[in-house]
C-alpha positions as semicolon CSV with decimal commas, in nm:
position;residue;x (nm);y (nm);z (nm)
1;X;0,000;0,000;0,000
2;X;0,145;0,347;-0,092
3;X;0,173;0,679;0,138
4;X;-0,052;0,825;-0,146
5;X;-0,321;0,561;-0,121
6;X;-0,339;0,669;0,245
7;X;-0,344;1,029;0,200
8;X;-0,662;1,024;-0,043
9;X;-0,853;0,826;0,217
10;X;-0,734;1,082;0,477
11;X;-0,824;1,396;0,224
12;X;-1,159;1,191;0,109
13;X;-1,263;1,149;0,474
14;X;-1,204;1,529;0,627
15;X;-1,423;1,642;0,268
16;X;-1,699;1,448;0,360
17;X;-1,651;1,614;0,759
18;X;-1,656;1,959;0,537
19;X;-1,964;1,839;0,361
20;X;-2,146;1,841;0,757
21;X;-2,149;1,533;0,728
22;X;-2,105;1,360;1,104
23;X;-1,770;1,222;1,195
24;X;-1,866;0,859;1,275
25;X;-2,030;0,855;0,889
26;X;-1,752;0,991;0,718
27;X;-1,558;0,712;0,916
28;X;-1,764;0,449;0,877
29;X;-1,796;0,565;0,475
30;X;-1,432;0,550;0,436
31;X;-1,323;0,227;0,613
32;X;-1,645;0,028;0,478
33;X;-1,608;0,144;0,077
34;X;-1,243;0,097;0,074
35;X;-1,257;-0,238;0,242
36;X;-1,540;-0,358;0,013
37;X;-1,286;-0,178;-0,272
38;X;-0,978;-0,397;-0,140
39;X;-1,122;-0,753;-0,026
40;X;-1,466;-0,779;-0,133
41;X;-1,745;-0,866;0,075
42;X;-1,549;-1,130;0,291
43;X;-1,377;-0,815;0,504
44;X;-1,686;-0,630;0,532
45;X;-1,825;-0,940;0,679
46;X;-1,558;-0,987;0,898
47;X;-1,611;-0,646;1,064
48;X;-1,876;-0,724;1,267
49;X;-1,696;-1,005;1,432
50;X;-1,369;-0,726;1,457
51;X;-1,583;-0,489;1,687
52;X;-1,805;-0,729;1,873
53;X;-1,430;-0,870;2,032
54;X;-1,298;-0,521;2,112
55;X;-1,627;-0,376;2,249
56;X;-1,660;-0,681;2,477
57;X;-1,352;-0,601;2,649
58;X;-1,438;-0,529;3,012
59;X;-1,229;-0,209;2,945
60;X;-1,460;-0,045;2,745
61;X;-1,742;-0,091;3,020
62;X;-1,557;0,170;3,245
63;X;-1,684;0,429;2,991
64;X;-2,052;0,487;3,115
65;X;-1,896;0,436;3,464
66;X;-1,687;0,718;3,514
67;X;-1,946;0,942;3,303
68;X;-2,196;0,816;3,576
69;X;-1,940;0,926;3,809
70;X;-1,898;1,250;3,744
71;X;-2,299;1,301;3,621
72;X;-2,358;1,219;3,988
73;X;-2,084;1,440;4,156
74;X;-2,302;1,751;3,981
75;X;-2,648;1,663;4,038
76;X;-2,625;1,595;4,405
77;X;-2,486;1,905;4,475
78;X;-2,109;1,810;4,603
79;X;-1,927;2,000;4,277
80;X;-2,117;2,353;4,439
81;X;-1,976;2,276;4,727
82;X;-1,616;2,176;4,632
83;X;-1,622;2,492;4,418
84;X;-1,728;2,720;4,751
85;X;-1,433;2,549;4,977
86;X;-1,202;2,652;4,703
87;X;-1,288;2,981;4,663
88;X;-1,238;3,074;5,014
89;X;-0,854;3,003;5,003
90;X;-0,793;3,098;4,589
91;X;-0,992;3,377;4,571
92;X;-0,735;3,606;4,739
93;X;-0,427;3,527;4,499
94;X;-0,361;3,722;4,217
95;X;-0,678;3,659;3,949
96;X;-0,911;3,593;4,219
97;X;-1,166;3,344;4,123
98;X;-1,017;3,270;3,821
99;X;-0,787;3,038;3,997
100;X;-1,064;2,878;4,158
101;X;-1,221;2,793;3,795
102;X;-0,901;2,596;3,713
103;X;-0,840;2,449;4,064
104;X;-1,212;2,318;4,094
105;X;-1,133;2,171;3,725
106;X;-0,838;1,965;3,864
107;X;-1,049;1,819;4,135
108;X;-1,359;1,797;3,939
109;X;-1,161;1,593;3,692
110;X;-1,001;1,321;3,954
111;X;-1,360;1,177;3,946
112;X;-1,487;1,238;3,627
113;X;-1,310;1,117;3,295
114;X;-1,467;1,386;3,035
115;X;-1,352;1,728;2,952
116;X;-1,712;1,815;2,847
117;X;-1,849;1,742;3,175
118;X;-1,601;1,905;3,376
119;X;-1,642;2,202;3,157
120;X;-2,001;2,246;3,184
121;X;-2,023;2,166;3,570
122;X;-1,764;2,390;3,657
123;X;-1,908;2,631;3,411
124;X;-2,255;2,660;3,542
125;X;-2,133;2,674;3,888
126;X;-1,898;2,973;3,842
127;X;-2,063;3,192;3,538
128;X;-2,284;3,320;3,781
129;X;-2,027;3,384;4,118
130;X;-1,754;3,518;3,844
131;X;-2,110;3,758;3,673
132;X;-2,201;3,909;3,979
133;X;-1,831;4,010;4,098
134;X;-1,759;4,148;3,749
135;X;-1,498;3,949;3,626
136;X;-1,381;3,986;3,311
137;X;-1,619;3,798;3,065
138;X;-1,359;3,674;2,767
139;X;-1,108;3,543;3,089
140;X;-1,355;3,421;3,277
141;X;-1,460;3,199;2,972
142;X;-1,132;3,098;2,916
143;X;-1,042;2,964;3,196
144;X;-1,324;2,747;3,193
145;X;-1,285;2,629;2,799
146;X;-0,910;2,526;2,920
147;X;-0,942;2,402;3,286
148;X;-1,233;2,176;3,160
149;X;-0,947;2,022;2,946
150;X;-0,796;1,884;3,247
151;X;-1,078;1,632;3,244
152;X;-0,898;1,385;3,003
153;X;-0,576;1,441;3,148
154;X;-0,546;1,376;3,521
155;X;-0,689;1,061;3,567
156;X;-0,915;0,874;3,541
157;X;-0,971;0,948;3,205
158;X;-1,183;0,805;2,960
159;X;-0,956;0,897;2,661
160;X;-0,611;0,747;2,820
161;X;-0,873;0,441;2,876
162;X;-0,933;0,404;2,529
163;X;-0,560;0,480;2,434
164;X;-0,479;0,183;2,640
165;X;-0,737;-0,005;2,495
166;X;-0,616;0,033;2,093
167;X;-0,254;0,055;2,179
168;X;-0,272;-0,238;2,376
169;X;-0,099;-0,080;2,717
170;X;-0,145;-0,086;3,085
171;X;-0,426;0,173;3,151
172;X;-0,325;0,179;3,530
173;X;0,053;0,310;3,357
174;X;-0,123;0,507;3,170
175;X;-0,342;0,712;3,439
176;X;-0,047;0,746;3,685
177;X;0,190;0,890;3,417
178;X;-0,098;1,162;3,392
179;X;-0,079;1,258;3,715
180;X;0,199;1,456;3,678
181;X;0,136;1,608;3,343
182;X;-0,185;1,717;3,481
183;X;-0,068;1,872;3,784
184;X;0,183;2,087;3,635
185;X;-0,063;2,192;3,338
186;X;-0,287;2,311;3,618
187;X;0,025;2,561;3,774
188;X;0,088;2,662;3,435
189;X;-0,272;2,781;3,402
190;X;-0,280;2,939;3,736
191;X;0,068;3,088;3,707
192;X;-0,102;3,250;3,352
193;X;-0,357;3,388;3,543
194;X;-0,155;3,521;3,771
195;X;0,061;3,768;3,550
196;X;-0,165;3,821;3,271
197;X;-0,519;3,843;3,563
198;X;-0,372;3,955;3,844
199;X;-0,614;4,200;3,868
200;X;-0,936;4,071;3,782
201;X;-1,200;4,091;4,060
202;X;-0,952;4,347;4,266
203;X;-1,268;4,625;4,247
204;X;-1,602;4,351;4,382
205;X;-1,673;4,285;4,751
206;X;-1,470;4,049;4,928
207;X;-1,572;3,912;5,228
208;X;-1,331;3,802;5,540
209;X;-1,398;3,460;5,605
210;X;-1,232;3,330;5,948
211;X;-1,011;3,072;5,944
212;X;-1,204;2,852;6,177
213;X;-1,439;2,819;5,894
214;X;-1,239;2,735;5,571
215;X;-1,064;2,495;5,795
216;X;-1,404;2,353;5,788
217;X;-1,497;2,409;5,454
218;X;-1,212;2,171;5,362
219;X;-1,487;1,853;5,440
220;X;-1,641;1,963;5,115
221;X;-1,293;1,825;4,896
222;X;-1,330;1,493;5,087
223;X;-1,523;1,323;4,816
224;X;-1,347;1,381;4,495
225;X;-1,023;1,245;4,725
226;X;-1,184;1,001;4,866
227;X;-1,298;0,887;4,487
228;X;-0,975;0,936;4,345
229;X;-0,798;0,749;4,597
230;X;-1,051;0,450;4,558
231;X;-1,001;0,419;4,200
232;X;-0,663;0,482;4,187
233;X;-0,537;0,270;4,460
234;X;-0,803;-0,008;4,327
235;X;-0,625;-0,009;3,938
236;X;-0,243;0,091;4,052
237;X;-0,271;-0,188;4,374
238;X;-0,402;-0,458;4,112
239;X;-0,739;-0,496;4,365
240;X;-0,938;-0,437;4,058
241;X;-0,942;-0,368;3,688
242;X;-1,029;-0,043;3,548
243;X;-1,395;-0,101;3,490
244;X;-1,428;-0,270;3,856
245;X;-1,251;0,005;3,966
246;X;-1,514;0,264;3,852
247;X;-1,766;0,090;3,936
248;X;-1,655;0,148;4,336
249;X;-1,610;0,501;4,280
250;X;-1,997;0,499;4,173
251;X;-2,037;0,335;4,466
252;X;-1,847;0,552;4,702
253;X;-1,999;0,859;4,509
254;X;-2,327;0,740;4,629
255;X;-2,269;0,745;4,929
256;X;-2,170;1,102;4,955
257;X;-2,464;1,220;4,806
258;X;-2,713;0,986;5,052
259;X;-2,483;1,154;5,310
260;X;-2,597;1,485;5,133
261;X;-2,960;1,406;5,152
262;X;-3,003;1,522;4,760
263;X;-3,061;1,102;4,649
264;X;-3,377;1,088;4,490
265;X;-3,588;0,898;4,195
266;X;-3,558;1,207;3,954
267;X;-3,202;1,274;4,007
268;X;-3,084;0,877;3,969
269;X;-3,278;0,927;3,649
270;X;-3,151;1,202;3,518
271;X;-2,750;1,085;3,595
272;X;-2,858;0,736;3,403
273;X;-2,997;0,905;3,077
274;X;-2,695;1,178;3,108
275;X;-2,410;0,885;3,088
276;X;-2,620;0,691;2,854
277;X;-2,637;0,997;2,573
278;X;-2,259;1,037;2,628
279;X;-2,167;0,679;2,624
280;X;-2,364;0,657;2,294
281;X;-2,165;0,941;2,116
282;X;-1,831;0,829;2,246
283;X;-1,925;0,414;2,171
284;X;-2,040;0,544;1,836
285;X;-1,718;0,720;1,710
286;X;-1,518;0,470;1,857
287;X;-1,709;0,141;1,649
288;X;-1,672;0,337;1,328
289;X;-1,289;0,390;1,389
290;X;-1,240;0,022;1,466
291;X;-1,437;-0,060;1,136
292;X;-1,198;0,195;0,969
293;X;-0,887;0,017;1,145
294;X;-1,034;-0,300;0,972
295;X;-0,956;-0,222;0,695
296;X;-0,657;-0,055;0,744
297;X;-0,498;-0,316;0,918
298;X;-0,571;-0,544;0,602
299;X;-0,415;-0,307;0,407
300;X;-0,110;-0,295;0,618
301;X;-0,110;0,108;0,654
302;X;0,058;0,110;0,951
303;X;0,346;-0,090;0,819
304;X;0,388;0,145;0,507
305;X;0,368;0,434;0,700
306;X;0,635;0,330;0,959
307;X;0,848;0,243;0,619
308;X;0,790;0,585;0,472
309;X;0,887;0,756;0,843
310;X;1,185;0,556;0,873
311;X;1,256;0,610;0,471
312;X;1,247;1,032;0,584
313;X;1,553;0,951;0,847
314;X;1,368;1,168;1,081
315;X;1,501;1,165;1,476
316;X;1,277;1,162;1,695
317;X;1,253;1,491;1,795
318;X;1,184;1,603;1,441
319;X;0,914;1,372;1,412
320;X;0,738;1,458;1,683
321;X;0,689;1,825;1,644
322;X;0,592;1,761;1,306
323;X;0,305;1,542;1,474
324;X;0,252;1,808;1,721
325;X;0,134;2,035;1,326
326;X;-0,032;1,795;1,203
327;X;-0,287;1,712;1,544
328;X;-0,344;2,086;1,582
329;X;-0,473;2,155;1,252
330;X;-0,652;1,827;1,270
331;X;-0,804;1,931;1,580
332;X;-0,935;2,187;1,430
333;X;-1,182;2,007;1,231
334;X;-1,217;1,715;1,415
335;X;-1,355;1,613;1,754
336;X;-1,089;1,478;2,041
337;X;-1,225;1,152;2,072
338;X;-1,242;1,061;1,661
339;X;-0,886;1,195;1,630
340;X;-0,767;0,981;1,919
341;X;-0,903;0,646;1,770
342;X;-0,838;0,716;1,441
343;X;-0,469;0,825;1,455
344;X;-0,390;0,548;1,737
345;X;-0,318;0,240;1,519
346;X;-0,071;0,412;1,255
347;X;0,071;0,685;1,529
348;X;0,156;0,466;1,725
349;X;0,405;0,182;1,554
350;X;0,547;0,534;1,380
351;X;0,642;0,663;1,731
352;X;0,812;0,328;1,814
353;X;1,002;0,296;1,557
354;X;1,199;0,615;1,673
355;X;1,212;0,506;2,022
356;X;0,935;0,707;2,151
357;X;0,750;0,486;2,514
358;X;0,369;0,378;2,420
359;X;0,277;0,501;2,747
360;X;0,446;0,849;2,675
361;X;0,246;0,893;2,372
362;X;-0,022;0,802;2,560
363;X;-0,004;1,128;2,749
364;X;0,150;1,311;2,415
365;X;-0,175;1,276;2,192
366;X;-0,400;1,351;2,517
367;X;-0,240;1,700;2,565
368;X;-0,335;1,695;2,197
369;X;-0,645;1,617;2,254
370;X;-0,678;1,884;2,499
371;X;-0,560;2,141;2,210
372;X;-0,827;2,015;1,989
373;X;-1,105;2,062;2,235
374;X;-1,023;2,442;2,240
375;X;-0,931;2,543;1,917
376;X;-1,203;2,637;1,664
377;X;-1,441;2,588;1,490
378;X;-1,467;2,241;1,602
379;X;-1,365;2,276;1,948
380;X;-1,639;2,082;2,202
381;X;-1,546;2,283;2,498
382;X;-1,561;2,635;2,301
383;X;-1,954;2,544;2,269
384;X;-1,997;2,394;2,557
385;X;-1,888;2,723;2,756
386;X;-2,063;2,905;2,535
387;X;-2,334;2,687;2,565
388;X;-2,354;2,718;2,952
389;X;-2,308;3,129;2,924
390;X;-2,603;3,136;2,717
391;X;-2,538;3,432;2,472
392;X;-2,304;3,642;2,360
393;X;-2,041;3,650;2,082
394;X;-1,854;3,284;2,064
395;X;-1,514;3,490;1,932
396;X;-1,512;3,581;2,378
397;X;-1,473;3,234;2,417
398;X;-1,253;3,143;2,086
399;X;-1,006;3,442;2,214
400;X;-1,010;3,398;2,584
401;X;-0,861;3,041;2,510
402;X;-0,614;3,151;2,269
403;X;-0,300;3,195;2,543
404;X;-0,390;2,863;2,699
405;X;-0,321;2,695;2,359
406;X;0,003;2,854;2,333
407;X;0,070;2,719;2,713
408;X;-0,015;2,389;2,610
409;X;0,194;2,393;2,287
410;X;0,474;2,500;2,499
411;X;0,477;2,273;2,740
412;X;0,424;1,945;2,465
413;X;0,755;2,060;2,368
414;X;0,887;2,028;2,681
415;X;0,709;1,675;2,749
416;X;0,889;1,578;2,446
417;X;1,237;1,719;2,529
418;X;1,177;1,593;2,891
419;X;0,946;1,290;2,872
420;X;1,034;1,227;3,225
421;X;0,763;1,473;3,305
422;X;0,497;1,176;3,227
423;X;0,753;0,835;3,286
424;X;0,904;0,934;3,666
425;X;0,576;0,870;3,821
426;X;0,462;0,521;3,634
427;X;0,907;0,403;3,652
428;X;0,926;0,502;4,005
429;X;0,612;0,298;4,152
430;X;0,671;0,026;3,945
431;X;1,049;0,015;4,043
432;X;1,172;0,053;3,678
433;X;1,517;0,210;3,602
């Protein structure tokens, strides 16, 4: 198979995207012509088959799971709360409640696995606090359109699960090495905030609040600790797999909101048809990229690419950054989740072959990922902001983003020229060199 066989699909699948068409069609349209083009109807009847055995992998069960997870951290009232404990000891530094925007993110996305939910619960929660103290509008939004990106970074996440999944690598590995990464992306949002906001919120009305009482406002981080701890420790400690894992952390997130009194019928309800709509969209995308890997597999793609990449005599280095151009502008037509399981099977054996760690490039195409979900015109977390603001001109959003792409650009560089920023953590628990 040649590099230009490969690029036409590529080119023939991102016209159909520009025809509106949805993403999982122009897939689906793509991998099932060319297969029937290839092999005939034997590999088109083989497909089914190909995506019943990765779908039943308990893996991909964890999905709903952690969406559940997070659905039922909103509803029941605990993200308010967490948001209100944090804003009585970041509220004071330089940017104000800004900081607490990208702080409640962090937390917020220990116990949820989706940037879009993290986005629009923090969102909703502080749109109206950050309103009524007259914070600047376009920052306000941006820190929420980029903190909610946190949510497929620190773990868990629902995209490194998936990584895991098609690349065929330890998701535990995979959600400690973002624990790092995620941490410092977080100071590198507050520390923009800090120089470039410092004085946003300096004219509203603060109010003292003793120290008696954020001491005890601290009880209100307990449960997205307590969550992350149980899910963690459960993967990491080998107690239980990923999908067993989450399923505790439902558990353990049900009890904190029968401790909060807010359980009911129509909330239980709501949380189950929430994670169900989400599931769908992800599950859908993700089917339709297996069906395209089908075929490309059969074709040998990711053989021939790896060929032409090692043909180029490209170091690593070089490589990579010219990856780092070509997700960015794909990101900017293309949801995070499609681009993640439709670059994953070629990406990956190309980033080997230069020496690059699996589990590295695990947290290299999720910080790309991130990119994507705030750059426009296709960027979920623009809308959803925008969404949750309910009016206005989306270029506020679009703009107020803008430096946190730059920050995140910078520091893939320095994941690359440092990858111990992602492999300490995973080497040094599991005793490797």
């Amino acid at each position: 198979m040649s590099i230009a066989t490969v690029a036409t699909g590529f080119a023939i699948m991102l016209g159909l995207m520009f025809l509106s068409l949805p993403v999982a069609v122009a897939i689906i349209a793509v991998g099932a012509v060319g297969g029937y083009l290839a092999y005939g109807p034997p590999l088109v009847d083989m497909m089914g088959g190909v995506v019943w055995g990765t779908l039943n992998n308990s893996v991909m069960t964890a999905i709903p799971l952690f969406m559940l997870l997070g659905e039922l951290l909103l509803r029941s009232g605990i993200a308010d709360r967490m948001y209100d404990a944090l804003a009585v000891w970041l509220g004071r530094l330089p940017g104000g409640l800004l900081h607490t925007n990208i702080g409640t993110c962090a937390l917020f996305s220990a116990t949820s696995g989706s940037s879009v939910a993290t986005a629009a619960t923090v969102g909703t929660i502080a749109l109206p606090a950050l309103r009524a103290r007259n914070y600047p509008e376009r920052a306000a939004l941006g820190s929420l359109a980029a903190g909610g990106t946190l949510g497929i970074l620190i773990p868990p996440s629902v995209n490194l699960l998936v990584y895991g999944s098609l690349a065929n690598v330890s998701v535990g590995q995979l959600f400690i090495a973002g624990v790092v990464p995620g941490l410092v992306m977080t100071g590198l949002f507050s520390l923009y905030i800090a120089l470039a906001h410092g004085k946003a919120g300096a004219n509203s009305e603060t109010v003292d609040v003793p120290l008696g009482e954020k001491l005890r406002l601290l009880r209100h981080l307990v449960p997205p600790l307590v969550i992350f701890l149980v899910v963690m420790g459960g993967i990491y400690g080998g107690l239980a797999t990923p999908t067993e894992s989450a399923a505790l952390g439902v558990m353990v997130a049900l009890g904190f909101v029968v401790a909060s009194g807010r359980l009911t019928g129509e909330v239980l309800l709501h949380c189950f048809r929430q994670s169900a709509k989400t599931t769908g969209m992800v599950v859908l995308v993700i089917v339709c990229a297996l069906l395209l890997n089908v075929t490309l597999s059969m074709l040998g793609t990711a053989q021939a690419v790896t060929r032409w990449v090692a043909g180029l005599g490209l170091d690593r280095t070089t490589l990579l950054l010219l990856l780092v151009a070509f997700y960015i502008v794909l990101g900017m037509f293309m949801d995070a989740m499609s681009m993640l399981v439709l670059t994953v099977p070629i990406a990956v054996p190309m980033v080997t072959a230069v020496g690059g760690d699996p589990i590295w490039f695990g947290i290299f195409i999720v910080v790309m990922c991130e990119i994507a979900l705030i750059t426009p015109p296709v960027g979920m977390n623009l809308f959803v902001v925008q969404g949750v603001r309910g009016g206005g001109s989306f270029g506020d959003v679009a703009r107020g983003t803008l430096p946190y792409v730059f920050i995140m650009v910078a520091f893939t560089v320095l994941l690359i020229l440092w990858p111990e920023v992602a492999l300490w953590l995973p080497r040094s628990m599991s005793g490797a060199p």
